[in-house]
N, C-alpha and C positions, 0 to 999 in steps of 0.2 A: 356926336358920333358920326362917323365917314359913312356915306354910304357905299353898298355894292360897288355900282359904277364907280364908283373915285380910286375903291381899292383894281378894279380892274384897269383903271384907266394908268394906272402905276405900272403895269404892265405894257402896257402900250408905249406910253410917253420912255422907259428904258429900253425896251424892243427897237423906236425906232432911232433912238438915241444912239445905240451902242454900232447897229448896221449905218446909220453913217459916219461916226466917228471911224467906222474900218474902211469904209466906202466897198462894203463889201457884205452883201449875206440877205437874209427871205424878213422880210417883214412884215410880208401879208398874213400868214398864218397866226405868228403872234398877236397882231393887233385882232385879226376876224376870231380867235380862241378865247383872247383875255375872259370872257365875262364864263365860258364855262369852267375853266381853269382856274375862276376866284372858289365858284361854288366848290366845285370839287377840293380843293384844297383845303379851305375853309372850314366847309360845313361836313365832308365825308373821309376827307383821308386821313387814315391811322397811320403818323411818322414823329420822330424823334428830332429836328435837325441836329441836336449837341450829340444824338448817336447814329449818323446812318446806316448805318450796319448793325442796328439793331434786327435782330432777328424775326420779330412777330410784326413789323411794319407791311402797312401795305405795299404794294409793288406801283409801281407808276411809269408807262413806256410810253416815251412822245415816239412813236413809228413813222408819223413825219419828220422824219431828225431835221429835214432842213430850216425848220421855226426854232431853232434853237435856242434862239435868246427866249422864246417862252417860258421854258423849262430853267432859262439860267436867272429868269428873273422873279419867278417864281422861288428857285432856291435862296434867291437873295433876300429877298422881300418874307420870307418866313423864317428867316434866320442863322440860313444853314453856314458855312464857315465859308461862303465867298463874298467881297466885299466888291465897294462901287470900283475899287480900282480893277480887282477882272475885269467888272463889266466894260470898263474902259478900254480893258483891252483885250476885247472881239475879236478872233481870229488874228493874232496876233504871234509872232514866235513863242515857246515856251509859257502858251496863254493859258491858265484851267479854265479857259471857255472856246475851246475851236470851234470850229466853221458845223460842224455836227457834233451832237452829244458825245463826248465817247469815254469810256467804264474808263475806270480808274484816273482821272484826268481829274473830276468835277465830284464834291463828294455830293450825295443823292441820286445821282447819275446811274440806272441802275443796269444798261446797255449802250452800247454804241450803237447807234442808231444813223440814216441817210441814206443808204440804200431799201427802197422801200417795200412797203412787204415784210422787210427779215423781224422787224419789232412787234406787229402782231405774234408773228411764230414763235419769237420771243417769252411773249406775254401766255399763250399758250403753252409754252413747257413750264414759265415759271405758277402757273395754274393747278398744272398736273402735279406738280413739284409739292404745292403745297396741301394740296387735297391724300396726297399719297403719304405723306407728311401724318399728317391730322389721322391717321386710321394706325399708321405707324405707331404712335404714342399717345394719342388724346387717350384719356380713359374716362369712363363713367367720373360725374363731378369734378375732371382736371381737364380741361380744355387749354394747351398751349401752343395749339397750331390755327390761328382762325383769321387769317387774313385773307382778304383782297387784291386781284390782281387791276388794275385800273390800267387802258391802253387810249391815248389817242389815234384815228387814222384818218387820213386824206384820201383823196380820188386815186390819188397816184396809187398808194397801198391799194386800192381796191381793187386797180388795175393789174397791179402786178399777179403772176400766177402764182405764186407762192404762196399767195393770200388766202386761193380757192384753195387749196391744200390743205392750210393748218387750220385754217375756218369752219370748213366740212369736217376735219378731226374732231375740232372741238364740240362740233354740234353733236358728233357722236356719242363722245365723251362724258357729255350732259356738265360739264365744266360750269357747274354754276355760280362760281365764285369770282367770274370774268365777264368783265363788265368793259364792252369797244364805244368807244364815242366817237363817230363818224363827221368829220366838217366836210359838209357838204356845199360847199362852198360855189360848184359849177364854174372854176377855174383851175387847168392847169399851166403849162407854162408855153402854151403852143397858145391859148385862148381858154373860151367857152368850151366846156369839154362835150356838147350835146353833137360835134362832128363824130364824134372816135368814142364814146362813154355814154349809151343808151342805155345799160342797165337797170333791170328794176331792183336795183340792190336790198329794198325790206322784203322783196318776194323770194332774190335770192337766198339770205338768210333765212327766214322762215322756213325755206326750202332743205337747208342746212340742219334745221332744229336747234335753234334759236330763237329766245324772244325777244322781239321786236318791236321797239318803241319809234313809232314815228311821227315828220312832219314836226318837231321840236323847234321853235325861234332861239337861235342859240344865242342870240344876245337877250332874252327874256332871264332872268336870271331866279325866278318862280318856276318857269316852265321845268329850265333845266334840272332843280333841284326837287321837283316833284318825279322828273323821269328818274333822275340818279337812285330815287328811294324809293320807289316802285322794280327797280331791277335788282337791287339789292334783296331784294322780298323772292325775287325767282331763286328757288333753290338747286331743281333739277336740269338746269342748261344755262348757257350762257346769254349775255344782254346784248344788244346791237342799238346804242341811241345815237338814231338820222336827225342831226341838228342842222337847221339850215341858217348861214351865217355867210356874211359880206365880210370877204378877203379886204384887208385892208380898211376894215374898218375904222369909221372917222376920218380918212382923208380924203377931204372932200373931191380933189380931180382924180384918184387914183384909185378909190375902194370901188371894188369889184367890179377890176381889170386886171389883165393878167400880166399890165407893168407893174404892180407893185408886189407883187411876184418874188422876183429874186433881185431886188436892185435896190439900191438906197429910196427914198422918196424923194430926198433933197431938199435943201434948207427951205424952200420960199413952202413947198407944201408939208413941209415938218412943222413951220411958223402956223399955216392954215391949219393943220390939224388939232395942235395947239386950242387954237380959240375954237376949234368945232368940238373938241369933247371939255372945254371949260378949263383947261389942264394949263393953271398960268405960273407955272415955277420952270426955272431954269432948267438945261440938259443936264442931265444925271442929278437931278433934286427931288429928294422922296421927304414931303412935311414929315413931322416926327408923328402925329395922329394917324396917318396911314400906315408909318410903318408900328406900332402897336395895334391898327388895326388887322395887321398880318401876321407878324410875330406868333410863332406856332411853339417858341422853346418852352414857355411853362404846361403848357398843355402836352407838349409831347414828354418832358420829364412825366408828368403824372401819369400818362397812358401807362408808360414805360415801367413808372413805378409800380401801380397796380399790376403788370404783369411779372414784374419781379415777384411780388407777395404770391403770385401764383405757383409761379414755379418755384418755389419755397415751398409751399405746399406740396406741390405734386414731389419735389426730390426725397420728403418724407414720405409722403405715399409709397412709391414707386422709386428707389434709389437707384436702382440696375438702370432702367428706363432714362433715368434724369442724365445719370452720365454718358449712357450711350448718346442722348438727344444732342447734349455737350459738346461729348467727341467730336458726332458727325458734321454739326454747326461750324466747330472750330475746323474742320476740314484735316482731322487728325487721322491715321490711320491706324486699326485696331493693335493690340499689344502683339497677339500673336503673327502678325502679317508674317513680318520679316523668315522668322522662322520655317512658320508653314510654308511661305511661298518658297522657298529654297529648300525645303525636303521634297516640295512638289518637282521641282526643277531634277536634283538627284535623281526622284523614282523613277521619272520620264526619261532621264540616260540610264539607267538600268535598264529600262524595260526595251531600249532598243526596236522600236517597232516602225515599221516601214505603216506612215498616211501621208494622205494628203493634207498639206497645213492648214487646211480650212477646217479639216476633221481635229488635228492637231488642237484649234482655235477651241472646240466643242470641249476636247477634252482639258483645255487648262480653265474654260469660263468654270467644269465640274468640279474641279482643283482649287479654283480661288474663289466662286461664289459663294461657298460655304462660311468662307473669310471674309467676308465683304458686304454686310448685308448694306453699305450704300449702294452697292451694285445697280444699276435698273437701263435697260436698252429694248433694243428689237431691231427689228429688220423690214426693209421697205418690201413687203411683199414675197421677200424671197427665204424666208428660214428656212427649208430645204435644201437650198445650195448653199446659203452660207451657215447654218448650223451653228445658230443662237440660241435655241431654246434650250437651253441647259437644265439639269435635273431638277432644280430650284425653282425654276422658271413659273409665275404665277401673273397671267395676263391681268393689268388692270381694269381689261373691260370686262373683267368676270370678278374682279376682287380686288377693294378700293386700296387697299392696303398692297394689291401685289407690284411686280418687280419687271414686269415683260409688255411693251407696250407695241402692239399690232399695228404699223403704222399706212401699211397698206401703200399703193405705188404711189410713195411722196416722198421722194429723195429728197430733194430741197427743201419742204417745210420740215421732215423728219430730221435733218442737220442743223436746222435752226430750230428747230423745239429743244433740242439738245442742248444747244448752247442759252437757249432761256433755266433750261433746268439747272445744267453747271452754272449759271449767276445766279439761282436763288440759294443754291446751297442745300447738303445734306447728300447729294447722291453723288458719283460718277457715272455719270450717261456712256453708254454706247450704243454707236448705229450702225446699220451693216448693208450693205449691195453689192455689188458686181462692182470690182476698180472701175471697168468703163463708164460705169454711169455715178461713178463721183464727180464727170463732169457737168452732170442735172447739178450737183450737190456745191458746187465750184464760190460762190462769190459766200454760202453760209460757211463753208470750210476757212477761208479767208477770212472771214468775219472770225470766227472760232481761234484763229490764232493773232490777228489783231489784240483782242481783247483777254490773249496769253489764260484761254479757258482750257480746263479739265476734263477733256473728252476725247473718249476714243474710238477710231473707224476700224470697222470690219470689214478689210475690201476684200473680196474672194475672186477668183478665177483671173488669175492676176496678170498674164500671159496668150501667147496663140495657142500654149498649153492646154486652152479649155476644147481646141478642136475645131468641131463638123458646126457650131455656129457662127463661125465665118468673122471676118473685119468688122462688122457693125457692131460684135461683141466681145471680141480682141483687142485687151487696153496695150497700147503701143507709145505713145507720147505720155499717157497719165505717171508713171511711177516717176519719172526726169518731172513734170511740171508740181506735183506733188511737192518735190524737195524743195523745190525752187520760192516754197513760202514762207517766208519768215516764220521761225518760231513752231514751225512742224516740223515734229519729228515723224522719220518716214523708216517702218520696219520691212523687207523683204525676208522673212527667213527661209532655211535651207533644209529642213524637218522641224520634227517633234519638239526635240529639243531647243531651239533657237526658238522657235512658236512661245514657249513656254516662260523664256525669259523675255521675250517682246514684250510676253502679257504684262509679267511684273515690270518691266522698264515705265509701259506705259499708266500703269495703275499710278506707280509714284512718281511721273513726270509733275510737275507741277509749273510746268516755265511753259507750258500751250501744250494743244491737240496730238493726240499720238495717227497716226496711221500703220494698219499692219496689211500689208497687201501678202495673200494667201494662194496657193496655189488649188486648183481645181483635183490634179493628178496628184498619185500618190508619189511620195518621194522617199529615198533609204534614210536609214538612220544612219550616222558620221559620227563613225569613234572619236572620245578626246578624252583626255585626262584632267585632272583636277583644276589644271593652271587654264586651259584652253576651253573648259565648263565655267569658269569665272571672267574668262575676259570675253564672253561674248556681250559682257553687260557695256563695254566699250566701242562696242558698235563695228568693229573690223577685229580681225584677231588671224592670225596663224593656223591654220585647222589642218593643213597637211606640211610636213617640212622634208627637207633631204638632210637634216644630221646636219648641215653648215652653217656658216656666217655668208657664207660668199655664192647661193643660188645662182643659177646661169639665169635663171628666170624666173618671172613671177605670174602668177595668174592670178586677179580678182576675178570674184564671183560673188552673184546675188542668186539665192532662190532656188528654182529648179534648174539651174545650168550650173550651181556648184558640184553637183553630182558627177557633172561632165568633166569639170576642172580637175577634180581627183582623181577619175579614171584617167583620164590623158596625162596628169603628170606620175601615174603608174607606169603608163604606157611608154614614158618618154622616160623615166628611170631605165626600165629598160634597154634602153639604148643610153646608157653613158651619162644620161643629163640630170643637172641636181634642179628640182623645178619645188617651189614655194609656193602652194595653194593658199590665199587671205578668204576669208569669207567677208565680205563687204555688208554686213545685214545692214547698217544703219552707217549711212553716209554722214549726218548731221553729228550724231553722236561721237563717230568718228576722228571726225572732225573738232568734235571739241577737249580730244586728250590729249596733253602736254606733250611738248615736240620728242619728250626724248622715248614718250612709247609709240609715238606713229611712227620714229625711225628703228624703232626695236622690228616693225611690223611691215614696213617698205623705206628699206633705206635710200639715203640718193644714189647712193654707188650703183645701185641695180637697175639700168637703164631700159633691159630688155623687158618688157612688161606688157602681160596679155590683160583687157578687161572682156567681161561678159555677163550679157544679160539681153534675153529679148525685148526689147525695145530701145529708143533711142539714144545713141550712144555720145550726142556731143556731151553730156556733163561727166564723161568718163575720162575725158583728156586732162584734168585734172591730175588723175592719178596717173595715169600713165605714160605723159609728155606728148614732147611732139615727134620723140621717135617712136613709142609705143604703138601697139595696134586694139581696136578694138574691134568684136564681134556680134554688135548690136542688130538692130531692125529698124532700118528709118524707112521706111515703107510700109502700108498697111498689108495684115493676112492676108489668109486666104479661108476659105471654108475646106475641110478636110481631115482628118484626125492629125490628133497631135503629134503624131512619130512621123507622119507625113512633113508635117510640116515643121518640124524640125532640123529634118534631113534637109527641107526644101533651102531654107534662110540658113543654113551651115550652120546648127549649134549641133555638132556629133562631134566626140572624139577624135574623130579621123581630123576634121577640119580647125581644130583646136592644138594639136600634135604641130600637122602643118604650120599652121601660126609660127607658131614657137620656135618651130624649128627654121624659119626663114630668118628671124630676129637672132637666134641662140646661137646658131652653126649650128 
């Protein structure tokens, strides 16, 4: 029988195998981890490899994504469906093993991980995810929510702020089912981290409300398994085990220094390491005793099975329950959506009512949370101005099972909790702030649409629009950098109605992240008829015309300046001219309807073309050439009321007309 070390050492010896066959990537992590990373895989994590998408599996986040080959040799070595030829090829083009973990690439893989910090937060939403889960449908005698969230972190992560964010949350939380295993390694990539990293990090946590196992030999492989199962025993908070462990262990000139860090080792100290942990087989050679002694597929068939019998059980029990759990698992949406949310969309153009679309926001969450019970969000601090708390709204820190989660001023861990929660499945997270400070929220939003997740932002006061609080809270460049990320979709609408269809656009987007950036001010409600109430689902549309084919002019508009666009092309009816209002809600979406209805909506022939929207107007030249004009804001506010300052930067009628009229005759 292999022991411990030999199966860890298998670890190692592919870890450092793989980073120089690429002459590229972190070694140290993997080799200084291997021995906790045996136990735990081993001896405590509940996974499937032949299913990774098994549902009741534990969770497992390396938040140091840069040790990558860790976790991919781990997946190898227990079974999962990558072979030695990935491994071989390590960050490589078209590799399922890049340079960091990332979702959907690698299957077990259960985030994309490497910037650090975001995978704790991570591990934190997919925690709340499953404990909110477990209240939702566990019933007396039928338990089919009870897993595990399991997270590695580094110094790095501990350093990052995002960490004291979702860390603090969790402590609150009492998230007992989240278990962080800390390498404490006192290496980053500058050195010895005792220059710049004095923290008493088990006081901190403790301080957190978290319990706290410390002072661990993370190469003792008794230690570590007595701590894993000691934290497992805490019900009501979360686990923090301080393992202390040599980066790079086993090579003997390199471990624990901070070249072995992020660099190959190199052959002569790959050889040396070799004969220091006894590991005498070839690069990429796993004995067949080792890999049986890793091999997780019959074991996890059984887990797997045994929880099938369950849920067999409980679908007799509880049938309504079992298919809903089904549905939400399989990421289906309910039978009624479709309908409901399109008589909501009608009663909202009937009822014609002048808000502001952040009010707008309140009233369609009332509209479709009834529809939706995946539903579950919050707001960083601010549900008063962004007006999240919808009728439904049941905070989970009063009620395990509820749908509203008080995240308190933590943009940043609050957008990456969210995206921990859309990879575990079962809910549509949204989050909410002020558009300016989705630049707190900036590399989890990116991450969010890298990993083409299910989630959507409530950005309010979206404009100079908000007034007397000045430039430091007037977003000006975010709605242009927003667009600018792959894979987000970005809503400005123009009332009630446009609000209302954002919401359903972005419920059933399912290709990445919705953004709806809201206005503070109230805005009127904009007549349309049946054809121009259905094509706002196309992201631009026609919302005022002059009766032709052949407009002298055209005006885009986003938001609260569409209001302006219609008035001035009244204005300028008036006087002779046939002028074409678009409503530009969704420039992405826009953008992806076939040529012959963007030229239905801006043809080429119409040359003269006004854009507008407070803030940054280069990605407007797009639409309107380089004869076009545009009426944006590349300059920061001012503090002032908002009609002030509208008048100030030219979005009034009058200066709209003018436009037009310079370009039209």
């Amino acid at each position: 029988m292999v022991s411990r070390k030999e199966l860890a050492n298998a670890i190692r010896a592919l870890s450092m195998d793989a980073v120089q066959k690429a002459n590229s990537g972190h070694p140290g992590a993997p080799l200084g981890m291997a021995d906790i990373a045996e136990v735990l895989w081993n001896d405590f994590l509940k996974h499937n490899p032949a299913n990774p998408k098994w549902f009741d599996r534990d969770r497992f986040v390396l938040s140091n994504g840069h040790g990558s080959m860790l976790i991919y040799s781990l997946l190898h070595l227990a079974g999962y469906d990558l072979s030695m030829d990935d491994l071989k090829n390590f960050r490589q083009l078209n590799s399922r093993t890049p340079g960091h973990p990332e979702y959907g690439y690698t299957p077990g893989v259960e985030t994309t991980t490497g910037p650090l910090g975001q995978g704790i937060a991570n591990a934190v939403g997919m925690a709340i995810s499953e404990r909110t889960l477990a209240a939702q449908f566990n019933r007396p005698d039928h338990t089919i929510v009870d897993h595990y969230t399991y997270t590695f972190m580094g110094d790095g992560c501990m350093m990052e702020g995002i960490s004291h964010e979702v860390c603090s949350l969790a402590g609150t939380l009492g998230l007992g089912k989240l278990i962080a295993v800390y390498d404490d390694n006192n290496i980053s990539i500058d050195g010895e981290v005792g220059g710049w990293f004095t923290d008493n990090t088990p006081q901190r946590f403790s301080a957190y409300g978290w319990h706290v196992i410390e002072n661990i030999d993370g190469h003792d492989a008794e230690a570590v398994k007595k701590a894993l199962a000691e934290a497992r025993l805490i019900t009501d908070k979360p686990s923090l085990i301080c393992c202390k462990t040599i980066i790079g262990y086993g090579a003997p000139n390199k471990q624990g220094k901070e070249i072995c860090h992020g660099a190959p080792l190199g052959d002569e100290e790959i050889k040396l390491t070799r004969e220091a942990l006894g590991w005498a087989h070839p690069p990429f050679t796993v004995p067949d005793d080792i890999y049986k002694g890793w091999n997780a597929r019959d074991k996890g068939a059984e887990i797997e099975g045994a929880w099938d019998r369950k849920f067999e059980a409980y679908s007799q029990a509880h049938p309504e329950l079992a298919a809903e759990f089904t549905r939400r698992m399989n990421g289906e949406l309910p039978a009624g959506w479709e309908q409901g949310a399109s008589d909501f969309i009608r009663a909202t153009n009937a009822k014609a009512e002048k808000v502001a679309t952040r009010k707008a926001s309140l009233l369609s969450l009332n509209g479709y949370g009834p529809l939706l019970p995946e539903l579950i969000g919050g707001s960083a601090d601010l549900a008063g101005s962004n007006l999240t708390i919808w009728d439904g709204s049941k905070g989970i820190q009063d009620e395990a099972g509820g749908n509203y989660i008080y995240f308190g001023v933590r943009e940043f861990g609050m957008t990456a909790i969210a995206n921990g929660i859309a990879l575990h499945g079962g809910f549509i997270p949204y989050t909410s702030t002020f558009l300016i400070f989705s630049d707190y929220a900036r590399n989890a939003l990116r991450m969010a649409a890298l990993m083409k997740q299910h989630s959507i932002y409530v950005f309010t006061h979206d404009s100079i629009g908000l007034g007397e609080d000045g430039p430091t809270h007037q977003p000006v460049e975010q709605a242009t950098t927003l667009r600018m990320i792959p894979n987000m979709s970005v809503w400005r609408p123009c009332d009630a109605v446009e609000t209302a269809a954002a919401w359903k656009q972005a419920v059933e987007n399912r290709t990445g992240p919705t953004s709806l950036l809201l206005s503070r001010q109230g805005l009127p409600h904009m007549e349309r008829n049946s054809e121009q109430l259905a094509n706002i689902a196309k992201g631009g549309y026609i919302l005022h015309d002059c009766g032709c084919n052949n407009p002298d002019a055209i005006i885009i508009a986003t938001g609260s300046e569409v209001e302006l666009a219609v008035n001035a092309a009244r204005e300028l009816a008036g006087k002779g001219k046939k002028i074409r209002v678009v409503s530009m809600v969704s420039t992405d979406v826009f953008d992806a309807q076939d040529e012959s209805y963007r030229q239905s909506v801006l043809p080429d022939n119409i040359t003269a073309r006004v854009a507008i929207e407070a803030g940054i107007s280069d990605g407007w030249y797009k639409y309107v050439g380089s004869s076009g004009k545009i009426i944006g804001l590349d300059r920061f506010g001012e503090s002032a009321p908002a009609e002030d300052l509208f008048k100030l930067f030219g979005f009034t009628v009058e200066n709209i007309v003018k436009t037009v009229e310079e370009m039209a005759g």
